[in-house]
N, C-alpha and C positions, 0 to 999 in steps of 0.2 A: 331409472330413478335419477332425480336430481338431489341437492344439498338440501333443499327445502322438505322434498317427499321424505329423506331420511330422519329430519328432524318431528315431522309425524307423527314416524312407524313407530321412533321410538318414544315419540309423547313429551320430546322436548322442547316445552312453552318458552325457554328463554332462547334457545336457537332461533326457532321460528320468529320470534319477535324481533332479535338482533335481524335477521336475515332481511325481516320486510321493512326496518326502520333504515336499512342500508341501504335502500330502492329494491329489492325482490321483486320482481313480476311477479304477484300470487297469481294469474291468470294463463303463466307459460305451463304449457303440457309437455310434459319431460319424455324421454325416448319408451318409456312403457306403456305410455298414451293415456294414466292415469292423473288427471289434474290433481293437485294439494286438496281443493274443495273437497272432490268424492271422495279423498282417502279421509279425510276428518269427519265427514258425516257417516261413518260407518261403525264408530267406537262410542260408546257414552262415556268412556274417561279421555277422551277428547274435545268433550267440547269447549272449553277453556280455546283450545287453536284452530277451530271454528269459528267461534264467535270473533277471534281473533283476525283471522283471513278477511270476514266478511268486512271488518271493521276497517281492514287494508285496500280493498276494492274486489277481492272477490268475487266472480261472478258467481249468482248459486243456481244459473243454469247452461253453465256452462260443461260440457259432456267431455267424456271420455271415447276410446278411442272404439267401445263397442255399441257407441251413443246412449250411455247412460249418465245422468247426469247426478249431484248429489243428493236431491232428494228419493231417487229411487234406491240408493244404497241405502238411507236409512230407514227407510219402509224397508228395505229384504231385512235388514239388522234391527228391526223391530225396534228404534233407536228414538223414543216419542219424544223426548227435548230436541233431538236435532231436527226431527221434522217440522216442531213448532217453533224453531228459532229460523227455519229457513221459510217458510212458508210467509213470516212475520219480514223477514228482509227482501218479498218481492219471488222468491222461486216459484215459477209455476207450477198452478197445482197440478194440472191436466198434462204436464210434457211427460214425452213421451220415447221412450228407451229404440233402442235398436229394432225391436220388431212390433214397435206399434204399441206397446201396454203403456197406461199411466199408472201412477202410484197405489189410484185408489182399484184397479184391474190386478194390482200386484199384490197388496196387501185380502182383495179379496179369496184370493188364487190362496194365498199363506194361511185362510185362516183366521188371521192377525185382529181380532173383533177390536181390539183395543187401538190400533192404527186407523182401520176403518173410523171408527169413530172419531177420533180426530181427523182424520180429511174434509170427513162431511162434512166439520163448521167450516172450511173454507168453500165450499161451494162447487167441489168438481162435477164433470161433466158425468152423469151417471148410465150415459150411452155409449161410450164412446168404447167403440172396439179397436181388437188388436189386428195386427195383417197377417197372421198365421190361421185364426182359424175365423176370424167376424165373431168373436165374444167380446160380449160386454161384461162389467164388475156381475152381475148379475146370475152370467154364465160361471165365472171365472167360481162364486160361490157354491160351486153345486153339492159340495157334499158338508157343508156348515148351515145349519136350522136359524142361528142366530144373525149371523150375516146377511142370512138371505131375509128373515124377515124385516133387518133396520133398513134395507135397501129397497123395499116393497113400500116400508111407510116412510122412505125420501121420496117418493114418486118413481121408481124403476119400471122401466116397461116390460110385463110380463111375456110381450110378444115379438121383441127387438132380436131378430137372429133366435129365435128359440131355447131361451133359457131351459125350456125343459125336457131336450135332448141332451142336453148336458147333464139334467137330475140323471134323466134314466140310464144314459153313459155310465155314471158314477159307480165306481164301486163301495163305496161307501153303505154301513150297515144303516146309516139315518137318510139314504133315498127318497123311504117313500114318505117319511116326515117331510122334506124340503119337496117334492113332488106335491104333497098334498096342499103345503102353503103355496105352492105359483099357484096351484089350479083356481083355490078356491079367491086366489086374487087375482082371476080373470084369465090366465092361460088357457088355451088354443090347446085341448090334448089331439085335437089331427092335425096341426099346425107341422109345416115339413121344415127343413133344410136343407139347402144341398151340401151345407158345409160339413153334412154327417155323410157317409155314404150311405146310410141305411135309411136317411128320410124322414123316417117319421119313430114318433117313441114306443108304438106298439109292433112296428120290425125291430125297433132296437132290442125292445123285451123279450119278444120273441127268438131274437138269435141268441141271446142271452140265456133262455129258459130262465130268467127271472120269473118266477110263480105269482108271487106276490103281487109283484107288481103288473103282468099281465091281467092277474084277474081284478085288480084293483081300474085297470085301467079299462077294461071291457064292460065290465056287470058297476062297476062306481060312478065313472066319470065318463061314459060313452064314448072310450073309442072305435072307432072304425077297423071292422077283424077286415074290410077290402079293399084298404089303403091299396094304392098301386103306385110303384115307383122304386126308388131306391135299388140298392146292388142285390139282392134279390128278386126284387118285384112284388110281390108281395109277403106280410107276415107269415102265410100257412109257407110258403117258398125259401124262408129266413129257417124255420126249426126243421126243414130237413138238411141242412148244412152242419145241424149238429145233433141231428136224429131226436130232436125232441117230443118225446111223444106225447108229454104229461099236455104242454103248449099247446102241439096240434090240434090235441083233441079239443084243449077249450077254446081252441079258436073256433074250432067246426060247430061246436056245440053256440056258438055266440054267430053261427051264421056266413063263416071262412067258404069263399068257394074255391073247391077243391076242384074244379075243371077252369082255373082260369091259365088260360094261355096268353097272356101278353109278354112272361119273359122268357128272353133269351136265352136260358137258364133250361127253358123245359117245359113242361108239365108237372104238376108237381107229384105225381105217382113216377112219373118218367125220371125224374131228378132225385127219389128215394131207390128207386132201383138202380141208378147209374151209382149211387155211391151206397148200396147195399145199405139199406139203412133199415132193416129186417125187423126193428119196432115199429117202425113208420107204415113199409110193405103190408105188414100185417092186421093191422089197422088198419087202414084203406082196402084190403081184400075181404077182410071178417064183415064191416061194415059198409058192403060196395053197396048194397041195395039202398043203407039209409043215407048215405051221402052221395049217393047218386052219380056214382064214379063213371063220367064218359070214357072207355079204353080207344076209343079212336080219333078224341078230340088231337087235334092238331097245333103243337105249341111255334112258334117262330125260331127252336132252334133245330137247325138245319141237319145237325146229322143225326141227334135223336129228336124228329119230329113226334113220334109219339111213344107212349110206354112199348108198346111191343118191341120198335126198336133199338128201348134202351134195356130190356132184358135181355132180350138175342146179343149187342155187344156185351154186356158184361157176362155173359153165359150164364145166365140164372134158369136153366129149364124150369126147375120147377114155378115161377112166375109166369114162364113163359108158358106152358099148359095151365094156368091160372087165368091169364090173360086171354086165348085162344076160346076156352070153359064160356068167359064172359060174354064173346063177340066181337073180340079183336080181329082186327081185316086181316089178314098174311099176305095179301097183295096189297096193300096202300102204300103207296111212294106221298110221302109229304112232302117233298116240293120238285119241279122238275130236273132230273140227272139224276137222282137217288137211286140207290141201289135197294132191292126190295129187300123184305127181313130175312129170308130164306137167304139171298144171297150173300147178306152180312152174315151170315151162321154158318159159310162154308168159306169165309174168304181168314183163312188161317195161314199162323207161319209170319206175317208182313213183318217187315223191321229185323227179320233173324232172331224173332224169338225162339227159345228152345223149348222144351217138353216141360220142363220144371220151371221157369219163370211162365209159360203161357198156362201152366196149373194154377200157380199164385194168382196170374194177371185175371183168369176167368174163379177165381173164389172156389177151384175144387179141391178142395180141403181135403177129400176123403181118398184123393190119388197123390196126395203125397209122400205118406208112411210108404206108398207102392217105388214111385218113382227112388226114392232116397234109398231103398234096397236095389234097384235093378243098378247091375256094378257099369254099366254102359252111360249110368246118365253121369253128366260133370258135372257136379256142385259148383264148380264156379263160371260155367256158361255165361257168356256175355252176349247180351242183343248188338246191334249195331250204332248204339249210342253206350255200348260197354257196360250197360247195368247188369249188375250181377241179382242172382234170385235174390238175396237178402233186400238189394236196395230196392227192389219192383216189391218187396211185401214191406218193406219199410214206409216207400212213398205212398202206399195203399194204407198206411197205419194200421196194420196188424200186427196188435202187438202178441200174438197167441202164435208170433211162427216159430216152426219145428226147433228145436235143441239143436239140432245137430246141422243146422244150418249156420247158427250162430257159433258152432263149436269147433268145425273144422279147420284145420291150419288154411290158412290166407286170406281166406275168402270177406273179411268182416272190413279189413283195409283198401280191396282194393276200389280205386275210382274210376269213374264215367270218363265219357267222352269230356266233358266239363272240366275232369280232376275233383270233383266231390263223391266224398264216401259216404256210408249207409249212416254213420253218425251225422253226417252235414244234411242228409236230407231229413233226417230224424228231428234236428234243431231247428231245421226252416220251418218244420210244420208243426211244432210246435207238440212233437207227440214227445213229452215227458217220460211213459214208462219205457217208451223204445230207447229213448235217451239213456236209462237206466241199465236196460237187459244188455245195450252197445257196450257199455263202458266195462260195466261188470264181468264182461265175455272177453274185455282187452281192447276194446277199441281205440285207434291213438287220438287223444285229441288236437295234437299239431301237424298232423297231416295237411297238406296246403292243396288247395284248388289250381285250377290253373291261371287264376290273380294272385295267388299268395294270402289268401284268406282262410282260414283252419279253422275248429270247431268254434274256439274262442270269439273270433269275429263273428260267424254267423249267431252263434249264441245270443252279441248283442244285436243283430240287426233281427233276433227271431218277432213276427210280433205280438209273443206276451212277454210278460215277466214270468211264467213259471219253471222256464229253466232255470234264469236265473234263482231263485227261490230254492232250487233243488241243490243247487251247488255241485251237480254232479260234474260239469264240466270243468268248473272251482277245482275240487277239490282233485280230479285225475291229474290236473296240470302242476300244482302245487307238488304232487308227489313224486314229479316229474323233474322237479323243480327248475324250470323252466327260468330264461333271461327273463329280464323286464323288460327287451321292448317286443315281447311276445304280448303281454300285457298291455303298453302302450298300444299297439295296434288294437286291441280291442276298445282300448279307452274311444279311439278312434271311431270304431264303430259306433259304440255306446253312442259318442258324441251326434252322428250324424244319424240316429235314428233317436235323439234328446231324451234319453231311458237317463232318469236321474239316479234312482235306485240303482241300475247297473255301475253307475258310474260312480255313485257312494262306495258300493261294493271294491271296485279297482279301484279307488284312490287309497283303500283302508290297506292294501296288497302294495302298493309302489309309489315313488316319490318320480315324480314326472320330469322327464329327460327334454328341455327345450331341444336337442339336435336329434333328437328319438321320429325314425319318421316312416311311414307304411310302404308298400312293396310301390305304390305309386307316387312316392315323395313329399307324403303328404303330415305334415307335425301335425298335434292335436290346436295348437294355437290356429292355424290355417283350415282343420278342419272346423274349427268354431265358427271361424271368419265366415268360411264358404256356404255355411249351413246354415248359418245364419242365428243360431241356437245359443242360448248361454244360461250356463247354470253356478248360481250363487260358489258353491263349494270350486265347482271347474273353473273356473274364472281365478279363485284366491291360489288354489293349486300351479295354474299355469302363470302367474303374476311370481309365485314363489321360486318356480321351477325357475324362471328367468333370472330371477334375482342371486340364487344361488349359483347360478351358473357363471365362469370365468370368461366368457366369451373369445377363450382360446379358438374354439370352434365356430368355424361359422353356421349360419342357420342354414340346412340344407333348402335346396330350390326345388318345388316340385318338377317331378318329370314329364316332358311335353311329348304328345304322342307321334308316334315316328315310323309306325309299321301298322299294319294290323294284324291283328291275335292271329299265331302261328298256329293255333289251335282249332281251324275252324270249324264251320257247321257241316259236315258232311263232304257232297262234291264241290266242294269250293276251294280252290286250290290256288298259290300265291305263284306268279309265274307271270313275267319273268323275274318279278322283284318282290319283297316284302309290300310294296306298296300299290302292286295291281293284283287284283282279283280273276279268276278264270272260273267258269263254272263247267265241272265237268258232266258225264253224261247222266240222264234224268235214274233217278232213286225208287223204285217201286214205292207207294207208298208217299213220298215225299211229295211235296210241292214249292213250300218256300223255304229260303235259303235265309243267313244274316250274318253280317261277322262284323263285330267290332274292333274298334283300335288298342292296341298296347295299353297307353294311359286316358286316363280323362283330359276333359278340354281345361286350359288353366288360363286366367286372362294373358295377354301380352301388351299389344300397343293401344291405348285410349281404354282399357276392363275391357278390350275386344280377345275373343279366338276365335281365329278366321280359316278354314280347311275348304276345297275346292275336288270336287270328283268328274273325273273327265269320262267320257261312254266312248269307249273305241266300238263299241260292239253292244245295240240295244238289247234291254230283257225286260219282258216283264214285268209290271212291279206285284210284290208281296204282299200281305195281309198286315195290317197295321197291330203288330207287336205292345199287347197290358205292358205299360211303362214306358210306351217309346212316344216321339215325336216325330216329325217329316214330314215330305212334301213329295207326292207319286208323279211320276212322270207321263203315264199315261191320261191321266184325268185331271191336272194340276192341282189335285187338293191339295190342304194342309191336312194331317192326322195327330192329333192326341190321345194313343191308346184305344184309336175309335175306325170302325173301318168303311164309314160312309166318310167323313170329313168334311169341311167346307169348302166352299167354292173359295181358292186363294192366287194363282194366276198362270200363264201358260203352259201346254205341256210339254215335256220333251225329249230325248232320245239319242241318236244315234251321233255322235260329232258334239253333241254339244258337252259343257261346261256347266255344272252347279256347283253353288256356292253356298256356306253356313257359315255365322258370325253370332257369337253368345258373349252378349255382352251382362259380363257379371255387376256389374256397378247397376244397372240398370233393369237385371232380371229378364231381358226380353231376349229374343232370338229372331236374325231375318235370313233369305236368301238371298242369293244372287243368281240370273241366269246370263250366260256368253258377256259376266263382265260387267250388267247391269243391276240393279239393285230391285229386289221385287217388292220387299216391303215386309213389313215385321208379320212373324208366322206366331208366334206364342210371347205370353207374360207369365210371369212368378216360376221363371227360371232360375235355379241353383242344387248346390249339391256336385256329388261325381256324376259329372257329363260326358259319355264316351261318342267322339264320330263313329258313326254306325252306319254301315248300308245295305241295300238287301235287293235280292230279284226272284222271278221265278223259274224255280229249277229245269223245267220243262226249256226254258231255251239255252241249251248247250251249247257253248264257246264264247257264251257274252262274257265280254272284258271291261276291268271299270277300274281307270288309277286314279289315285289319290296324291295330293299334292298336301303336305303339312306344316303349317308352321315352325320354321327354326329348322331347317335341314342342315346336317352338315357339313362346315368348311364356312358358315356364316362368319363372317368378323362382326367388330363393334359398329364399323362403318356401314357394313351394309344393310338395305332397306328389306325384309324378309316378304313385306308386299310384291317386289318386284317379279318375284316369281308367281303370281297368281295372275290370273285373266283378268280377276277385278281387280282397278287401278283406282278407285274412286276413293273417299275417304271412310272411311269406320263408323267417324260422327256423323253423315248425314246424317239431317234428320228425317229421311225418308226410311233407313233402319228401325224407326222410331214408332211410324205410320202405317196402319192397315193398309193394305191394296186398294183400290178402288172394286175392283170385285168380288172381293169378301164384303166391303160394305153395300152393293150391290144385290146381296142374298144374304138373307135369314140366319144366321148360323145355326149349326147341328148341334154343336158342344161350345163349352166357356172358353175353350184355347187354353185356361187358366193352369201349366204345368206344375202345380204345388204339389203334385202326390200321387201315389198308386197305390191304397194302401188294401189290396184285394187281399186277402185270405186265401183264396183257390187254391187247387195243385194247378202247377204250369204243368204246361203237356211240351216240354223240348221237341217231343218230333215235329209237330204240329205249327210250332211258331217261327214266326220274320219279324224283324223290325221295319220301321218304316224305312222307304230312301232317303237316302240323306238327312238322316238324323241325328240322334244321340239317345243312346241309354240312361235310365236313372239309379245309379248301384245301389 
């Protein structure tokens, strides 16, 4: 803050006057990056040194240091005189904040009917979306009746980026009022988005088990029960994810084909048996004849191509003599290399499972009371990713396991190969009563993974809000009474998965420590920065925090990565250094391998971070890793979470040099190959970005060092570039530019890295990241 800002804060009209009639720059942006302007448009007993400023030459679009400029602060502060005194002095009405919204996008988001209505007589643009998700003011209203109707008779387009996946999004109790107003002013109810994962509003309903408004949307307004598409595939595909049966049925009943195989996913009798979902099973077995249930149709995903072999791995007999009853083949391999069902049914044991987690893992409930008497089995058996039975019934979300599992001394604390316990995986998935029976049995909630993240953290990164809601992780910590930058780090979280509610929540618990910062160096101001995220309260919080602060201390520096995780993926073994990789001998069972670095990537020279991986020794590349990025070496693709990927540029191997540069200023990410610049691989990069690399286990003794930014013994003097192969510069603007053979061919996927935001359980054994990539935490 400067002289002038204080004169402000504290609503001092004659300071501020004295200051600007003395020459006062109103226009210099003081070390908080808060201009005089924003902070006066944010108070209605300020505007006297508003009207003041502007009168002095203030700019009133002139931004702050999050790119907000002052008429978005008085649209968040609902502040109608300053928005009409600045609107009236020339501020744009349409500009536009750090992630793209304009005033009238902010004010619709709030609510704010009364702001709205004042924007509209200046004339904003009523299209205009934001860079986060492509909403328009339109979208931004989805759960307000009144907004969305004054915005319908401005001229809003009912079909601009799908305002009405956002209705059906909404949780909001007046949905299907503001649904009923898009539709019947011209909404597109099969109309998609990709900006949803789910595509369309009757998968969205459907994963939902929204009743209402599925039946509203089927038998009212004609939607389509055989949409295809989205992270699903289709609707009937969306309500076995969360066993919906009431949905299923009236999808089936409205016409749903329950033998469609186009997803990935399965079949969908295949895909309710895989996740035991025994309303669903049941229903599709009682009424096989009227829905005409094919048991040998063949879906595209590879290891359970059809039901038979998704009841044989989960060990469901009794589906399985269900299945057999109907006409299921016991010899059909779906696609070539499979192993037949018979031989999945005898292939036991893999991974070092033991007797009592492979009971949990196959759902036989009724040899547990057995096993937990016979005095030979260990209750705290670990597989060879170290889950204990609790965590294998935990991450299965059953929450109906044995007592005495839960009860026994040790066994509820300990962690995986990861460092996460049966409480952290209980909070990932979002399963609340396990969350419950954990705590209540003693589980500790500051147990730390092996990043230094404990229940806290994951709690905010889970993705609902109903833990939070439960306060069960609240209130065990509280009793614990735990430091504040225990807290802090979760604010952290909070922040970088933009959970406002959670973050109400902490900020009502702790006053925020500007030098407070996470096991990766990272303060919550920098996690704002990085994430790009900014929330009304968090913003006043973190402006406070600084302000109170003596600046005795300096602002800690995030930590740059300098090894990779000592913890790796199985045979992957660090040798001779922290910073070469060795892969040792092949893993039954295993195939690909991944391990990422210590820290995230953090900009350095030009918003660049530039790491380079050298192959003493080629392997294989791995299956392209939900949430990763890279570039394979055998095939030159690029990959996005995706394991076809585009065509991006050469391939290669043994001797050579690859290179990765993220440049955060700019959101985009290139390689480099032997030194040369290949050209930019992905956009709408940011977030914690870890180098990450991977191969396939199968070829034992491949070697792969890494070379990282800022090694130590750097001075001030020297160039940190010199040590890498590439010598070129950051900024080209070939970093900048697709390949030429990516533009050459069609792409598979958008490249667009803004998100992963799947639901699934990950399967750790089973997953690799890409080469040379980065993770998204």
């Amino acid at each position: 803050m400067n002289v002038l800002s204080i004169a402000i804060a504290s609503i001092n009209v004659k300071l501020a006057e004295l200051l600007l009639d003395a020459g006062w720059d109103a226009n210099v942006i003081p070390s908080d990056g808060v201009p005089a302007i924003r902070m006066a448009a944010g108070n209605s007993w300020s505007m006297a040194i508003l009207s003041l400023l502007l009168e002095k030459g203030a700019d009133p679009n002139l931004k702050c240091c999050y790119g907000e400029a002052a008429l978005r602060q008085a649209v968040r502060d609902t502040n109608i005189e300053a928005i009409r005194v600045l609107l009236q002095r020339k501020a744009a009405v349409n500009i536009r904040d750090g992630e793209g919204r304009t005033p009238l996008w902010l004010a619709a988001m709030n609510s704010s009917v009364e702001v709205v209505t004042e924007l509209l007589q200046w004339s904003p643009d009523l299209e205009a979306k934001d860079d986060d998700y492509g909403w328009t003011p339109l979208h931004a209203c989805y759960n307000n009746r009144e907004i969305t109707r004054i915005l319908l008779a401005k001229g809003a387009d009912t079909n601009a980026g799908t305002p009405l996946m956002a209705a059906v999004s909404s949780s909001s109790r007046k949905k299907l009022d503001v649904i009923a107003i898009l539709i019947r002013n011209g909404a597109d109810v099969n109309s998609t988005s990709e900006k949803n994962d789910l595509h369309s509003a009757i998968q969205t309903a459907a994963f939902s088990n929204d009743r209402e408004v599925v039946k509203e949307l089927l038998q009212s307004w004609g939607a389509n029960p055989n949409f295809t598409g989205g992270r699903y595939g289709s609707a009937l595909m969306a309500t076995v994810a969360k066993n919906n049966k009431w949905t299923a049925k009236m999808l089936l009943r409205q016409g749903a084909n329950i033998n469609y195989t186009g997803s990935s996913r399965g079949k969908v009798l295949g895909a309710a048996l895989l996740r035991q979902s025994r309303d669903l099973i049941d229903l599709f077995f009682k009424e096989h004849e009227h829905w005409k249930v094919d048991v040998n149709a063949v879906s595209k995903n590879k290891r359970h191509g059809t039901p038979l072999f998704a009841a044989v791995e989960v060990g469901d007999e009794t589906s399985t003599g269900m299945l057999l009853e109907r006409g299921a083949d016991p010899n059909l391999i779906p696609t070539e290399g499979n192993e037949t069902p018979v031989q999945v049914a005898i292939k036991k044991g893999r991974l070092g499972v033991g007797p009592l987690s492979r009971a949990i893992d196959w759902r036989s409930f009724e040899l547990l009371p057995l096993l937990l008497k016979d005095p030979t089995i260990d209750i705290n058996e670990a597989d060879d990713n170290l889950r204990t039975p609790i965590m294998i019934a935990t991450r299965h979300g059953f929450a109906d396991t044995p007592e005495e599992l839960l009860t026994r001394n040790g066994i509820i604390d300990k962690q995986d190969r990861q460092g996460q316990t049966a409480l952290i995986h209980a909070i990932r998935r979002d399963y609340d009563s396990i969350v419950s029976r954990l705590i209540e049995a003693g589980a500790d909630v500051l147990v730390k993974d092996n990043h230094g993240r404990d229940a806290l953290y994951w709690a905010a990164r889970a993705p609902s809000l109903e833990t939070v809601n439960h306060n069960h992780v609240f209130t065990k910590a509280q009793r614990r009474n735990v430091v504040p930058s225990v807290y802090q780090s979760a604010v952290n979280a909070a922040t970088a998965s933009n959970k406002t509610g959670y973050i109400e929540i902490l900020l009502d618990l702790i006053r925020l420590s500007p030098n407070q910062a996470d096991s990766d160096g990272w303060t919550v101001a920098y996690t704002t920065k990085m994430y790009r995220h900014s929330q009304s309260r968090l913003d006043r919080a973190i402006w406070e925090a600084d302000t109170r602060s003596s600046r005795t201390e300096p602002i800690p520096e995030p930590y740059l990565p300098t090894r990779w995780d000592p913890h790796p993926f199985f045979n992957l073994f660090l040798q001779p250094s922290e910073k070469t990789i060795a892969i040792g001998a092949t893993y039954a069972g295993i195939q690909e391998c991944f391990i990422i670095a210590d820290h995230p990537m953090v900009p350095q020279k030009d918003g660049v971070y530039y790491f380079e991986v050298t192959i003493a020794k080629p392997a294989n590349d791995a299956k392209s890793e939900r949430g990763s990025w890279g570039y394979h070496g055998k095939n030159g693709k690029s990959h996005y979470g995706e394991e076809r990927g585009d065509a991006f540029g050469p391939p290669y191997g043994e001797g050579d040099v690859v290179g990765y540069g993220v440049n955060i200023r700019e959101h985009t990410g290139f390689y480099t190959l032997n030194g040369e610049i290949i050209g930019r691989a992905f956009t709408g990069v940011g977030g914690k970005l870890f180098p990450a690399v991977s191969a396939n286990l199968t070829l034992h003794g491949c070697t792969m060092t890494a070379q990282f930014w800022g090694e130590e013994g750097d001075d001030d003097d020297h160039d940190p570039m010199s040590k890498f192969g590439f010598k070129g510069s950051l900024t080209d603007p070939k970093t900048l530019e697709e390949t030429e053979l990516y533009k050459e061919n069609a792409p598979v996927n958008t490249k667009d890295a803004s998100s992963d935001d799947d639901d699934d359980d990950d399967d750790d054994y089973d997953s690799g990241s890409s080469n040379y990539s980065w993770f998204s935490n």
